[in-house]
N, C-alpha and C positions, 0 to 999 in steps of 0.2 A: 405483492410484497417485494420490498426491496433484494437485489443479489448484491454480495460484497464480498471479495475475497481480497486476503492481503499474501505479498510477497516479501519474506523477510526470512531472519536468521537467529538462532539460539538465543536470544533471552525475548527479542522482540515479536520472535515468530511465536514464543509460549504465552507469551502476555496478550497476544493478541486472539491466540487460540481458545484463553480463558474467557475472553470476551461472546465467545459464540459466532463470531467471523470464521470462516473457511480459510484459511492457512494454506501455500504452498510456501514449505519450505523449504530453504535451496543453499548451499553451499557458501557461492561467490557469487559476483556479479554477472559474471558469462553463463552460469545456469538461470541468473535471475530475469536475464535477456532474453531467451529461448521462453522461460514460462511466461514472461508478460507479453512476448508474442501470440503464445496460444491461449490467453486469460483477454487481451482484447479482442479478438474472435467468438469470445463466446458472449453472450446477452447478458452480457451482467450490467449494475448499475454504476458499483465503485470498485474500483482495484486500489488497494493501499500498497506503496513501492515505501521499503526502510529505505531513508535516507542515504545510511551507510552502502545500502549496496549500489544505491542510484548512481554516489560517489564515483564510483567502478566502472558504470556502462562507457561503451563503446563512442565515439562521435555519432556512429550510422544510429546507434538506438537514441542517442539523446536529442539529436534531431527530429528521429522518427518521434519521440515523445513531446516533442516544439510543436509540430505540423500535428497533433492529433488535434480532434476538433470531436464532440458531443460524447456519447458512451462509450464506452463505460468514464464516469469521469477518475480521473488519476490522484490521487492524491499522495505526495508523500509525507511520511513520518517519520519522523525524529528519530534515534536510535532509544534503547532503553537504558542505556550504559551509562548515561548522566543522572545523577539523581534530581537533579536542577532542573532540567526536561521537563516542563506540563506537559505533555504528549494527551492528556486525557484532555487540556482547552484547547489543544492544538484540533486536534480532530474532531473534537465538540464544531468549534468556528464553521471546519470545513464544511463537514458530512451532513449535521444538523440540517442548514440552508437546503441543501439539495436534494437529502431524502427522505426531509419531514421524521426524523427520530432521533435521539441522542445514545451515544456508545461510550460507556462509560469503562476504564479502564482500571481495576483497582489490584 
């Protein structure tokens, strides 16, 4: 079975919690840095990084997320603060491809 956890923040970390994804939610950016350090360490499949907080990171992490290469794959998400946002074809496109199921956001 697939492992998927996402990194995000108040409306986006709820919406994604509702979906049955494992949730670390984090503050700002510099906590969201520190947990997607310890989240690709672990054997997971996909990590979902909110856009907004991605915005934030550091050069050293966004680099460090340039040069990642196979697992977990990263994917980021949109914020939820748009209502114009697909976020549910967004992650459909991604996630589907790669780990043969569709996550439906409602």
């Amino acid at each position: 079975m697939s492992k998927i956890c996402a990194v995000a923040s108040g409306a986006a970390a709820m919406n994604l919690a509702l979906t049955g994804i494992r949730v670390q939610e984090v503050a700002d950016a510099k906590e969201a840095e520190t947990v997607l350090d310890g989240l690709m360490q672990d054997k997971l499949d996909v990590v979902i990084i909110e856009e907004k907080l991605r915005h934030g990171f550091s050069e050293r992490a966004l680099d460090k997320l340039k040069r990642h290469k196979g697992a977990p794959l990263l994917v980021n998400c949109p914020s939820f603060d748009d209502e114009t946002t697909d976020v549910d074809a967004y992650l459909s496109s991604v996630i589907k491809p790669a780990v043969g199921f569709e996550i439906r956001l409602v």
